[in-house]
N, CA, C and O atoms as a Maestro MAE file, in Angstrom:
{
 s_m_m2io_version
 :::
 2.0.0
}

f_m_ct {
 s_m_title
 :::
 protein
 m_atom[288] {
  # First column is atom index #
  i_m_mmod_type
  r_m_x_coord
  r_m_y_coord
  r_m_z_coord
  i_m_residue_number
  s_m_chain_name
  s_m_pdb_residue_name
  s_m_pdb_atom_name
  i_m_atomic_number
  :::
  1 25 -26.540 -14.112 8.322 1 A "UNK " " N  " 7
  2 3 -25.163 -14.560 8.117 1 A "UNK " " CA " 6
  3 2 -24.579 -13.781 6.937 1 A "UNK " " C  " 6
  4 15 -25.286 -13.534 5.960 1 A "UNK " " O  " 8
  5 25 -22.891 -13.263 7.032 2 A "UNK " " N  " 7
  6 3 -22.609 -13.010 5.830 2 A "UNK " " CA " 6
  7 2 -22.833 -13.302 5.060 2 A "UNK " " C  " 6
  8 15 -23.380 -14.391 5.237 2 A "UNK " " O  " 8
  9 25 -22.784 -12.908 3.424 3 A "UNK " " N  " 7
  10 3 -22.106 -13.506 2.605 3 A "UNK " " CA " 6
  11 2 -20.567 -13.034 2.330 3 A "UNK " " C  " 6
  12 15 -19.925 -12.113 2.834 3 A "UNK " " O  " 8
  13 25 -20.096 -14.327 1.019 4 A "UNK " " N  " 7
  14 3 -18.782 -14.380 0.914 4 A "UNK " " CA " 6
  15 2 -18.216 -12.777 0.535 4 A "UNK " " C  " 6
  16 15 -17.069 -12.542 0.916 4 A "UNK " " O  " 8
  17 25 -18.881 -11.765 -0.124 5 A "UNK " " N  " 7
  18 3 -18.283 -10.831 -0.526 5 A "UNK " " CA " 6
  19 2 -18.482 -9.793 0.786 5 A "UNK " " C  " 6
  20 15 -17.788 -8.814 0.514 5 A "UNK " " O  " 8
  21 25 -18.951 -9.642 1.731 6 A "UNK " " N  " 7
  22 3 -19.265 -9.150 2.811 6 A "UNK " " CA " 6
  23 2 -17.748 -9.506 3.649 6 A "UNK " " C  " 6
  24 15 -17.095 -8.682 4.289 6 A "UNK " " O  " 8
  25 25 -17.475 -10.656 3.488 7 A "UNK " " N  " 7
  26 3 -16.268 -11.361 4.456 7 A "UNK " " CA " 6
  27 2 -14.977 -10.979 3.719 7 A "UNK " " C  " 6
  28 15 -13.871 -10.844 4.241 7 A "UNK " " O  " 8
  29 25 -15.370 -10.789 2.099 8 A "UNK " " N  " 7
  30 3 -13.918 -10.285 1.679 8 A "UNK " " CA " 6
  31 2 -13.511 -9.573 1.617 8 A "UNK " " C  " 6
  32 15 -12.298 -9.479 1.427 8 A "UNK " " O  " 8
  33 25 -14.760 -8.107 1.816 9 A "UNK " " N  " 7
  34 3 -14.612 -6.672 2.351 9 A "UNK " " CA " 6
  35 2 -14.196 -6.703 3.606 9 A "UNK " " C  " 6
  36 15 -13.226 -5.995 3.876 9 A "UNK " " O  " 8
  37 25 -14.749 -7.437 4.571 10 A "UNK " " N  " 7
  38 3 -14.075 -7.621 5.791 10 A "UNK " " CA " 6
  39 2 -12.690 -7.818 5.811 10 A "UNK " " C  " 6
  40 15 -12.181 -6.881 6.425 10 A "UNK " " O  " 8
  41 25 -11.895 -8.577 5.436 11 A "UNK " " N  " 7
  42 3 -10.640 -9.065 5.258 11 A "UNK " " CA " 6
  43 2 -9.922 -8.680 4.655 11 A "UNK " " C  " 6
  44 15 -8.795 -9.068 4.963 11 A "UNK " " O  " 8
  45 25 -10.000 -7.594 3.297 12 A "UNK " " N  " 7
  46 3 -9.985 -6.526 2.968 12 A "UNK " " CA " 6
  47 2 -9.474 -5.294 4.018 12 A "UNK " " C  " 6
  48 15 -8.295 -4.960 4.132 12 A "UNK " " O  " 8
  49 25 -10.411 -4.792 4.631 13 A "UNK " " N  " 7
  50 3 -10.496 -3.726 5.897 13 A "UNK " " CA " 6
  51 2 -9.577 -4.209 7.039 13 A "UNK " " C  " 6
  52 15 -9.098 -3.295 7.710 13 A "UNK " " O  " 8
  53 25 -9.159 -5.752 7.470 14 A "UNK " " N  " 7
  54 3 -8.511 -5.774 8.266 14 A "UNK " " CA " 6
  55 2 -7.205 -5.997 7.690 14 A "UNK " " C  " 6
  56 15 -6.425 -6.187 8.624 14 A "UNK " " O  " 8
  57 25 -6.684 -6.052 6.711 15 A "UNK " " N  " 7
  58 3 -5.113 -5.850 5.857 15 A "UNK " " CA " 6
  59 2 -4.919 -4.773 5.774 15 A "UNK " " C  " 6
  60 15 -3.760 -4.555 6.128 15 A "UNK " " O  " 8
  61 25 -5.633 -3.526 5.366 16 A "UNK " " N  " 7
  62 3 -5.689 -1.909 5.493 16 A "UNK " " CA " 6
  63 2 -5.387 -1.769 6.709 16 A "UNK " " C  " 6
  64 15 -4.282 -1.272 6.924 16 A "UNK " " O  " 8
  65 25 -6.093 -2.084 7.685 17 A "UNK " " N  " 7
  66 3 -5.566 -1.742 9.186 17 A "UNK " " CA " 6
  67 2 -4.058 -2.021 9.392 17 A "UNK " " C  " 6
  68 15 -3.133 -1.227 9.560 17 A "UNK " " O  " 8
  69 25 -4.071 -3.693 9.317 18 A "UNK " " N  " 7
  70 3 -2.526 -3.895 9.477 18 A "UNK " " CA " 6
  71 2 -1.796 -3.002 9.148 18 A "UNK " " C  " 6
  72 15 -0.978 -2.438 9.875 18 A "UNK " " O  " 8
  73 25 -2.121 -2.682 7.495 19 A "UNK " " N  " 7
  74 3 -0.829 -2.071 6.890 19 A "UNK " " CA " 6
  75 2 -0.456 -0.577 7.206 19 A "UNK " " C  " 6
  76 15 0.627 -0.039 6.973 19 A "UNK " " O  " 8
  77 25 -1.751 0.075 7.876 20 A "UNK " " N  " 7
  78 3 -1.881 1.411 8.719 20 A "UNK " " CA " 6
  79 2 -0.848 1.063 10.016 20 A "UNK " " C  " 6
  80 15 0.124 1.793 10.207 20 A "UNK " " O  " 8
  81 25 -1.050 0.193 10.676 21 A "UNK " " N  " 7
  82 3 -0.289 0.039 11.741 21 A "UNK " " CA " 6
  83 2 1.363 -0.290 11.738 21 A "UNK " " C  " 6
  84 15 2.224 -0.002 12.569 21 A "UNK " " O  " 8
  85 25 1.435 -0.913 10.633 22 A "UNK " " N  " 7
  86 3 2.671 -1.281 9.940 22 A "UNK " " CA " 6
  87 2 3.320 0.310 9.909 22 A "UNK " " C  " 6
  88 15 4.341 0.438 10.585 22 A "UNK " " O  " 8
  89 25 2.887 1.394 9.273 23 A "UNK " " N  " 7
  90 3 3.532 2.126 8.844 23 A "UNK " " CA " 6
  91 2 3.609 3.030 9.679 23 A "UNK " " C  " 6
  92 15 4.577 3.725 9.368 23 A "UNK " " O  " 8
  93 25 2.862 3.619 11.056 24 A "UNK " " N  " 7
  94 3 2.696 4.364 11.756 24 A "UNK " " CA " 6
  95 2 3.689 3.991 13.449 24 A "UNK " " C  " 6
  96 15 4.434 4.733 14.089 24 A "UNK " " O  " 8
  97 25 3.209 2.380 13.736 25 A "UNK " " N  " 7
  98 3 4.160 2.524 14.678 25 A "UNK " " CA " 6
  99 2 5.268 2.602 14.884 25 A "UNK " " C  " 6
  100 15 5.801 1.939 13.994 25 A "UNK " " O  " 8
  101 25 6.521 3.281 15.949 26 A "UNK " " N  " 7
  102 3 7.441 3.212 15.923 26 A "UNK " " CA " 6
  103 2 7.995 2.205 16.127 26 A "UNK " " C  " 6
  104 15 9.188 2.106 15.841 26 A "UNK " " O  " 8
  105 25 7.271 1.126 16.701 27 A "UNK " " N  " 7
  106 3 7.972 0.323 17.050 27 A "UNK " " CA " 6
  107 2 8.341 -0.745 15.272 27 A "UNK " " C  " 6
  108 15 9.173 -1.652 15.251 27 A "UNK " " O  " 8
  109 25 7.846 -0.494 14.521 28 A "UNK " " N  " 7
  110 3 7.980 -0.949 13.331 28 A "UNK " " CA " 6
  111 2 9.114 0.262 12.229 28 A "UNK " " C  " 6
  112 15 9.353 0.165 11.025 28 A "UNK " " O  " 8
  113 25 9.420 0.921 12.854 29 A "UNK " " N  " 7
  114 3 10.545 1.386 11.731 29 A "UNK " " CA " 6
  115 2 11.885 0.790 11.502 29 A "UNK " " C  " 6
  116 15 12.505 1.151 10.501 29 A "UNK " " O  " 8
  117 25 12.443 -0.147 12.373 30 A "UNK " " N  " 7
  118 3 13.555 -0.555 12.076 30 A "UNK " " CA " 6
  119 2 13.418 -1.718 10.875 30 A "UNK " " C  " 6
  120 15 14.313 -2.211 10.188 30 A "UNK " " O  " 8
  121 25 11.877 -1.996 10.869 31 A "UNK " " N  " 7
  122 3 11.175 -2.962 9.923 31 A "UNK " " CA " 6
  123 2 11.320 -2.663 8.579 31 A "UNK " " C  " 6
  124 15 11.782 -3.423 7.728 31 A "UNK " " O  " 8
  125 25 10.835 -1.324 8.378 32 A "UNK " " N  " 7
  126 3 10.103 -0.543 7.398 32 A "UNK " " CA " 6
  127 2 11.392 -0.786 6.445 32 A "UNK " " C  " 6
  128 15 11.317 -1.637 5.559 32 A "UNK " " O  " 8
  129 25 12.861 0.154 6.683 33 A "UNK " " N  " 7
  130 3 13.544 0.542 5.843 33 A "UNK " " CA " 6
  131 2 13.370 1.295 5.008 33 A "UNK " " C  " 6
  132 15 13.854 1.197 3.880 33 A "UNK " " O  " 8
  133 25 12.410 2.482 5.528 34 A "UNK " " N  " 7
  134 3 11.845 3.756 4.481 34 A "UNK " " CA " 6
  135 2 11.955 4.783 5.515 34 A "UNK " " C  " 6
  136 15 11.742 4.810 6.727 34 A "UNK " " O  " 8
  137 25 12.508 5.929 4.312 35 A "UNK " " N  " 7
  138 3 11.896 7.131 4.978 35 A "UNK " " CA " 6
  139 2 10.843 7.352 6.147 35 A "UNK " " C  " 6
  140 15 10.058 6.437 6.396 35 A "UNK " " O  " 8
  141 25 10.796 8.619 6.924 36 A "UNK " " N  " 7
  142 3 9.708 8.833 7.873 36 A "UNK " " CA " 6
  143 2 8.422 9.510 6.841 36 A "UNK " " C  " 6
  144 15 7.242 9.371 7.164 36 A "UNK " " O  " 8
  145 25 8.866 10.306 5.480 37 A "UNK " " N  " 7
  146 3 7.771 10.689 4.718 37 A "UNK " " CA " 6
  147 2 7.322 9.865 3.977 37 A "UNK " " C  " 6
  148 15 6.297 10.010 3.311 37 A "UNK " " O  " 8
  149 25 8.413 8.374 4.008 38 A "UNK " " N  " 7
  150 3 7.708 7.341 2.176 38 A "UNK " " CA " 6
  151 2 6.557 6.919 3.324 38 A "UNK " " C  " 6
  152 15 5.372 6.851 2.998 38 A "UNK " " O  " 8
  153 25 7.084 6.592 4.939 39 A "UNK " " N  " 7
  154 3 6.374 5.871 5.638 39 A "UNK " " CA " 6
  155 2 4.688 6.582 5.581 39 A "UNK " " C  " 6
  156 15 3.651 6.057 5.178 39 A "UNK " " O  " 8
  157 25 4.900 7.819 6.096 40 A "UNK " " N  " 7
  158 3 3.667 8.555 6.376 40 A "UNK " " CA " 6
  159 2 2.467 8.430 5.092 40 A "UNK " " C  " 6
  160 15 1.269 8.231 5.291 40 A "UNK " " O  " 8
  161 25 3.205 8.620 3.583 41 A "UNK " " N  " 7
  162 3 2.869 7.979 2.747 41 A "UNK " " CA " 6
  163 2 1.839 7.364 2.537 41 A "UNK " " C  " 6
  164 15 0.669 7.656 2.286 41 A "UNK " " O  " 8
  165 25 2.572 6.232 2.707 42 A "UNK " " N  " 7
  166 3 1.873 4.672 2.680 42 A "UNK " " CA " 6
  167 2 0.800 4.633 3.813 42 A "UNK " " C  " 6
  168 15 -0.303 4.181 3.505 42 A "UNK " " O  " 8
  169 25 1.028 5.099 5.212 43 A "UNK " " N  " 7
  170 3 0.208 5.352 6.004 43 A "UNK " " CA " 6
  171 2 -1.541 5.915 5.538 43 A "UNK " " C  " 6
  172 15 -2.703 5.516 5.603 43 A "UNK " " O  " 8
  173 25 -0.726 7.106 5.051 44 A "UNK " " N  " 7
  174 3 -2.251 7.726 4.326 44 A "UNK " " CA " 6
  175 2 -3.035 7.171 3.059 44 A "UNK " " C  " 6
  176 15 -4.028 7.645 2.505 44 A "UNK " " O  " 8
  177 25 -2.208 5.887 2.724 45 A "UNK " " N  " 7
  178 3 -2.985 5.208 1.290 45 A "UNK " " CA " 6
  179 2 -3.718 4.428 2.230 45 A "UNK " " C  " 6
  180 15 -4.908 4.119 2.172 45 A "UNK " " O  " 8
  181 25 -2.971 4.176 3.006 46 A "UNK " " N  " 7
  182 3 -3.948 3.178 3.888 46 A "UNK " " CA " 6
  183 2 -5.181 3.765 4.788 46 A "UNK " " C  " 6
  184 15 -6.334 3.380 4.591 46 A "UNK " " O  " 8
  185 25 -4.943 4.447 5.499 47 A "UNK " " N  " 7
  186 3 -5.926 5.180 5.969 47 A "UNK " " CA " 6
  187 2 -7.235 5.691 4.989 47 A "UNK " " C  " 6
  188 15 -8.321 6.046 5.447 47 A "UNK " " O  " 8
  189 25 -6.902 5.649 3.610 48 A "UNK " " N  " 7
  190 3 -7.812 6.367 2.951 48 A "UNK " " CA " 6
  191 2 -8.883 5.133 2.131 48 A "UNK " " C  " 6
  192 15 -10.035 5.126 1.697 48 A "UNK " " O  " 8
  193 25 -7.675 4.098 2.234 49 A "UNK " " N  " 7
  194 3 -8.556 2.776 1.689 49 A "UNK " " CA " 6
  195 2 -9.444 1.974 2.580 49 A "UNK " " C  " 6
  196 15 -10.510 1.476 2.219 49 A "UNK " " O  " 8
  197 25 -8.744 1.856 4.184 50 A "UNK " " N  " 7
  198 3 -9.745 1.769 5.026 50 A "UNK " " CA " 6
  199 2 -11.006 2.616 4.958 50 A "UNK " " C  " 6
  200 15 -12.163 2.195 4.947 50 A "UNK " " O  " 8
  201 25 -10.620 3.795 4.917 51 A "UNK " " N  " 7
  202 3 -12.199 5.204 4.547 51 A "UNK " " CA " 6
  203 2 -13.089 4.589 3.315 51 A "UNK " " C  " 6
  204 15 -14.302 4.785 3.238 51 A "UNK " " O  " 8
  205 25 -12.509 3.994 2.575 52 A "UNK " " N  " 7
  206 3 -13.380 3.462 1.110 52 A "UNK " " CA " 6
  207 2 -13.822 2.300 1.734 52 A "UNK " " C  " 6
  208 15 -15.032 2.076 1.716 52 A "UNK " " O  " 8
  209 25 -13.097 1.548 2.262 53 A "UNK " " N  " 7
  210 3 -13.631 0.211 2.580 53 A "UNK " " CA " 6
  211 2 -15.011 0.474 3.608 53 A "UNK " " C  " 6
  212 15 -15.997 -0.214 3.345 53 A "UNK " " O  " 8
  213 25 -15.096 1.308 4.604 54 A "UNK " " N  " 7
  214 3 -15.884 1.104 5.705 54 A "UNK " " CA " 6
  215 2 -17.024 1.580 4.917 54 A "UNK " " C  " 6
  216 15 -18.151 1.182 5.214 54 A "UNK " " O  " 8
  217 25 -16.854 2.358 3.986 55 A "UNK " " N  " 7
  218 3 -18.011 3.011 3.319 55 A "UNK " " CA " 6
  219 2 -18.680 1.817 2.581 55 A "UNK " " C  " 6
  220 15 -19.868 1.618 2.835 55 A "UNK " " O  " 8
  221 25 -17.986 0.916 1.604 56 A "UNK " " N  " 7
  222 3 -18.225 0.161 0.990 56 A "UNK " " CA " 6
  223 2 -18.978 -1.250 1.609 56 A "UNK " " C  " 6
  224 15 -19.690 -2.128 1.123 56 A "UNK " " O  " 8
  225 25 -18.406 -0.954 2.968 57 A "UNK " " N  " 7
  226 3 -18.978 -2.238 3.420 57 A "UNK " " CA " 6
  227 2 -20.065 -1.934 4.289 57 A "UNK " " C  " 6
  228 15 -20.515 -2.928 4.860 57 A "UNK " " O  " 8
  229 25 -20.726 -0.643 4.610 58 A "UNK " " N  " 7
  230 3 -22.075 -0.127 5.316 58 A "UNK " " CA " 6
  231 2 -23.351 0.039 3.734 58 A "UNK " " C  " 6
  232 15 -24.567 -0.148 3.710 58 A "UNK " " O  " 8
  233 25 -22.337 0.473 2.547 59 A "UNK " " N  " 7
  234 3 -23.336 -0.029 1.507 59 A "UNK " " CA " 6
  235 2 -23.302 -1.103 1.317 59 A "UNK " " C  " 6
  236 15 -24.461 -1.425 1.053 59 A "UNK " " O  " 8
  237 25 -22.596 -2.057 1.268 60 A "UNK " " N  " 7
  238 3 -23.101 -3.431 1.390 60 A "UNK " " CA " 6
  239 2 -24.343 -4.061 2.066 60 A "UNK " " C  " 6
  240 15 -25.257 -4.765 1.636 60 A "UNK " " O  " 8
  241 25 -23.997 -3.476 3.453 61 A "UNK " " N  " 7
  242 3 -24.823 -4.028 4.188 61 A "UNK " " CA " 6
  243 2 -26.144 -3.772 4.001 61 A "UNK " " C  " 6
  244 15 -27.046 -4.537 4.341 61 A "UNK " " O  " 8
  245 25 -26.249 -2.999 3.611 62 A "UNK " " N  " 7
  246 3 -27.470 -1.638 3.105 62 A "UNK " " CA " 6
  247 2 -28.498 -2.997 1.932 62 A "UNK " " C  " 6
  248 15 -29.473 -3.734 2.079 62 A "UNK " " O  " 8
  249 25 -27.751 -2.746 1.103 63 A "UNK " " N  " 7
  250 3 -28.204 -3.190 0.009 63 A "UNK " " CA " 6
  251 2 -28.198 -4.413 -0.239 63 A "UNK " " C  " 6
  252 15 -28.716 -4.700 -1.319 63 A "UNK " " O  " 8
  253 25 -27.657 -5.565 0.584 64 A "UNK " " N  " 7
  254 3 -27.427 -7.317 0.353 64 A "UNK " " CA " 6
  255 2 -28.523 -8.207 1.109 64 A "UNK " " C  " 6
  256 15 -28.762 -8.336 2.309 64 A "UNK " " O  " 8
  257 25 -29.062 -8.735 0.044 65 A "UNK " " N  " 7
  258 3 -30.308 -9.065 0.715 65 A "UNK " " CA " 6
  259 2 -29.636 -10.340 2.053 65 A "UNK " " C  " 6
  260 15 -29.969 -10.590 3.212 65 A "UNK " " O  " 8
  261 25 -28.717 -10.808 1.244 66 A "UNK " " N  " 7
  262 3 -28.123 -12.044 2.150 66 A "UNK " " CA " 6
  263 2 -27.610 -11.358 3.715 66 A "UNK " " C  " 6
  264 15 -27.838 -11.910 4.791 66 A "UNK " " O  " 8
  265 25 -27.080 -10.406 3.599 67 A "UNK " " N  " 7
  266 3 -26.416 -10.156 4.682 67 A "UNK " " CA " 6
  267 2 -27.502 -9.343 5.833 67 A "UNK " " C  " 6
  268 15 -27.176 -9.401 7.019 67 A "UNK " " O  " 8
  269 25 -28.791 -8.589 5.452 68 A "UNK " " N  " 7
  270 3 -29.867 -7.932 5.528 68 A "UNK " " CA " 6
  271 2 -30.431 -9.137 6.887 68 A "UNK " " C  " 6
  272 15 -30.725 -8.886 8.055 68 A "UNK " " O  " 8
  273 25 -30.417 -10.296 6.237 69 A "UNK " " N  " 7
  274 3 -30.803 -11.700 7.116 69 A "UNK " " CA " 6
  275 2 -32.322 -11.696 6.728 69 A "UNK " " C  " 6
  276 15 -32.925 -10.812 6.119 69 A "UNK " " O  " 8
  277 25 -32.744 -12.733 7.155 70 A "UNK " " N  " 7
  278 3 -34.003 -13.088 7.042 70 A "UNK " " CA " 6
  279 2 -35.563 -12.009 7.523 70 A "UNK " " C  " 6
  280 15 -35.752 -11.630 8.679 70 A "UNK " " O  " 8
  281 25 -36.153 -11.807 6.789 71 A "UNK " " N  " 7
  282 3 -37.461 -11.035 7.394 71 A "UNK " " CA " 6
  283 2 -37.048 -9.350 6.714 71 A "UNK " " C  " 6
  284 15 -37.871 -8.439 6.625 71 A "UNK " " O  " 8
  285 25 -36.049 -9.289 6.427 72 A "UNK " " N  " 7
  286 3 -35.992 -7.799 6.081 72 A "UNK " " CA " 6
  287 2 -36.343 -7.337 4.575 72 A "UNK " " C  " 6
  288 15 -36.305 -6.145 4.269 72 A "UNK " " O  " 8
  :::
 }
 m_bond[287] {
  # First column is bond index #
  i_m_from
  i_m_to
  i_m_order
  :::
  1 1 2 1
  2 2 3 1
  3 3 4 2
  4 3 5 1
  5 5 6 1
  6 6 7 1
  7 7 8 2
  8 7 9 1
  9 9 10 1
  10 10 11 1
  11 11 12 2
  12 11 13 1
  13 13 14 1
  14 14 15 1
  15 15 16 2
  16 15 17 1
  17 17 18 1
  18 18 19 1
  19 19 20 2
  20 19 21 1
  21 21 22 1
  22 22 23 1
  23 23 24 2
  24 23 25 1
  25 25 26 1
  26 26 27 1
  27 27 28 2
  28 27 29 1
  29 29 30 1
  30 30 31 1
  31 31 32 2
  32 31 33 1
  33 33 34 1
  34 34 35 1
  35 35 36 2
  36 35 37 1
  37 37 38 1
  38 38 39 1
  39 39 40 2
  40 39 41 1
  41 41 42 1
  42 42 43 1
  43 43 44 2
  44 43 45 1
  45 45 46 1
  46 46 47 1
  47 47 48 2
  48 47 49 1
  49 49 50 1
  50 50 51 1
  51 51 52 2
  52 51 53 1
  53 53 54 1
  54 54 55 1
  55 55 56 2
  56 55 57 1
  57 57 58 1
  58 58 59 1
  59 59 60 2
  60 59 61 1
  61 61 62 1
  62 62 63 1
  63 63 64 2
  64 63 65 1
  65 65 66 1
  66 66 67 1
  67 67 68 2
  68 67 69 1
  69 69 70 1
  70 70 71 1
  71 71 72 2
  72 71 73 1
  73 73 74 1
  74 74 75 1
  75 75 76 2
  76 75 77 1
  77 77 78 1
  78 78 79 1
  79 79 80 2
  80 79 81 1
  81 81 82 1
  82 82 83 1
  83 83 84 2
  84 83 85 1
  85 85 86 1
  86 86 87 1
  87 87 88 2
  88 87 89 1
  89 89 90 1
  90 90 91 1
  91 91 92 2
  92 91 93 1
  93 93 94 1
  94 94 95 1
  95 95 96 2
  96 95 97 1
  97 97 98 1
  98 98 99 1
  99 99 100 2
  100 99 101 1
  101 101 102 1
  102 102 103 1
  103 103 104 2
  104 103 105 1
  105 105 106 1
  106 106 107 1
  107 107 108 2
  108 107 109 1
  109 109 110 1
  110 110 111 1
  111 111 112 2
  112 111 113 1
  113 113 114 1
  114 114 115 1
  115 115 116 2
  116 115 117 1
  117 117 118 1
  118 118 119 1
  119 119 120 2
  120 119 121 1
  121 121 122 1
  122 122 123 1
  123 123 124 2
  124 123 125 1
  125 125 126 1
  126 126 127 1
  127 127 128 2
  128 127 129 1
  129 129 130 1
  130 130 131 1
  131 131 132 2
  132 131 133 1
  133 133 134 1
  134 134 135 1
  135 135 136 2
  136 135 137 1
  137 137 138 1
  138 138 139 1
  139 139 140 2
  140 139 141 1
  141 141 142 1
  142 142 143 1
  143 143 144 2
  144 143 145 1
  145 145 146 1
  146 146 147 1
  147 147 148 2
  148 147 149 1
  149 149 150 1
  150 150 151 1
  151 151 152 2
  152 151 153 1
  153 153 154 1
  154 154 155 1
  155 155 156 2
  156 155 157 1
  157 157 158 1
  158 158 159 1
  159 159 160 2
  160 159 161 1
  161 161 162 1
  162 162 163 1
  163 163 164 2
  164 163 165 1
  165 165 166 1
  166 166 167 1
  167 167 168 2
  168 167 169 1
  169 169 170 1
  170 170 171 1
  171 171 172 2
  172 171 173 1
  173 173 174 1
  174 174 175 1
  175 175 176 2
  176 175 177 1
  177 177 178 1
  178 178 179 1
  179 179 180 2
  180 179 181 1
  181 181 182 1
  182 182 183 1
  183 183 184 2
  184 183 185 1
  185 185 186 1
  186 186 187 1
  187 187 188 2
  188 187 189 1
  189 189 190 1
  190 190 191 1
  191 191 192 2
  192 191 193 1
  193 193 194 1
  194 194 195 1
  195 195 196 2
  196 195 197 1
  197 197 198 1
  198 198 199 1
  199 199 200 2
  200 199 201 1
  201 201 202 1
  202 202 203 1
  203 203 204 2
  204 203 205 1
  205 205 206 1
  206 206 207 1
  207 207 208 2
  208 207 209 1
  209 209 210 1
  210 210 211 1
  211 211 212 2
  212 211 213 1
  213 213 214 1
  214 214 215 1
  215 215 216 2
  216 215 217 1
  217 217 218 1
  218 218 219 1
  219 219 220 2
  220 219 221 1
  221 221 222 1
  222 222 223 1
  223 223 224 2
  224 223 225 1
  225 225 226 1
  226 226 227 1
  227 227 228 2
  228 227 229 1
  229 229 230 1
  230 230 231 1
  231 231 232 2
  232 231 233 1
  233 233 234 1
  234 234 235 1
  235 235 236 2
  236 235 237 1
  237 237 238 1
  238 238 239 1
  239 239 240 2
  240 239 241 1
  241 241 242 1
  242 242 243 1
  243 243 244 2
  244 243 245 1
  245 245 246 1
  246 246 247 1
  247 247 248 2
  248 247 249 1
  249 249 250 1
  250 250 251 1
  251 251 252 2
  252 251 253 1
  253 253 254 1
  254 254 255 1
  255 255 256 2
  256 255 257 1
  257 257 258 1
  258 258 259 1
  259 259 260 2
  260 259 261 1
  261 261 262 1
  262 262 263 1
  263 263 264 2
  264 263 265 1
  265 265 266 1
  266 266 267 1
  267 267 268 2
  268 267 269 1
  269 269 270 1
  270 270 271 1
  271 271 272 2
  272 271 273 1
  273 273 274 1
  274 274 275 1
  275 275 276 2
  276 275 277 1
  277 277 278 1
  278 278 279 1
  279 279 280 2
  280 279 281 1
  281 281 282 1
  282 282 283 1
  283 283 284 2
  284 283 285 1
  285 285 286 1
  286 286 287 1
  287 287 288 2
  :::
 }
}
């Protein structure tokens, strides 16, 4: 079973997504009220924090005895 910091990296990684999707689809620019470059932007902070996050959360997994589960 997780633990809690495992789930907040999780939840974490899925707000990065959102906010990737937020900024990329078209169907969200009448939303935005930004530029097509502030958008792209923000796109790539996001994209790059998702990249930190997935990393962060395969060392997690790596290294947490809790999340490892029993016997390992």
């Amino acid at each position: 079973m997780p633990c809690q910091t495992y789930e907040a990296l999780e939840q974490s990684l899925k707000s990065a997504r959102s906010e990737f999707a937020y900024f990329t689809f078209d169907e969200n620019k009448a939303l935005r009220g930004m530029s097509d470059r502030q958008s792209k932007q923000f796109a790539k902070k996001a994209q790059e924090r998702i990249s930190e996050l997935s990393k962060h959360i395969s060392w997690h997994r790596q290294t947490c005895a809790e999340c490892k589960g029993p016997g390992l």
